[in-house]
N, C-alpha and C positions, 0 to 999 in steps of 0.2 A: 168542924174544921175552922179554926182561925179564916180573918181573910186574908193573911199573908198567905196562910199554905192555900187558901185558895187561889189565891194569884199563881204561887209558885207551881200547883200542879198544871193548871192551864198552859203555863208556856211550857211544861213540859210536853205536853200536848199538840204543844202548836209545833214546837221543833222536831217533835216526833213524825207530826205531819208535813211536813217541810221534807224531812229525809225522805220518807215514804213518796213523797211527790218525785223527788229527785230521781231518787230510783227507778220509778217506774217509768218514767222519762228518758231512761237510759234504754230500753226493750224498742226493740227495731217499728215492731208492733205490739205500738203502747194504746191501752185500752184506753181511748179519749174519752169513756162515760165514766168509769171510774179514776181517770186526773181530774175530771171536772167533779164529783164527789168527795175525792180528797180537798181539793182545793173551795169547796164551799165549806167546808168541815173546819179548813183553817182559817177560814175569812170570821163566821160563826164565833171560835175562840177570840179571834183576833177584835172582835168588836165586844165581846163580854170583859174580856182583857180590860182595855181602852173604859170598860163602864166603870169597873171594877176600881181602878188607878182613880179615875175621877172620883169615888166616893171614899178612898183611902185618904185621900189629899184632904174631904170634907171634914175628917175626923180631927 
């Protein structure tokens, strides 16, 4: 995989877990271990992301 499409699939990843956050957040009794799971899962992309863009720009 190119690193464009590696970029590209990661944010789909990350939006995916965005929504997935959302949602779950919507439930009266929302499982606080797994929001905080989701949400290290997107933080995780969200910094590979950021590495990723900085070595695009190197090229």
């Amino acid at each position: 995989m190119s690193l464009q499409g590696h970029i590209v699939e990661l944010q789909r990843r990350h939006e995916a877990l965005e929504k997935e956050i959302a949602q779950e957040q919507l439930h009266p009794n929302a499982d606080e271990a797994r929001l905080l799971e989701l949400k290290r899962k997107k933080l995780l992309i969200k910094d590979e992301l950021a590495k990723l863009k900085i070595s695009e720009t190197r090229h």
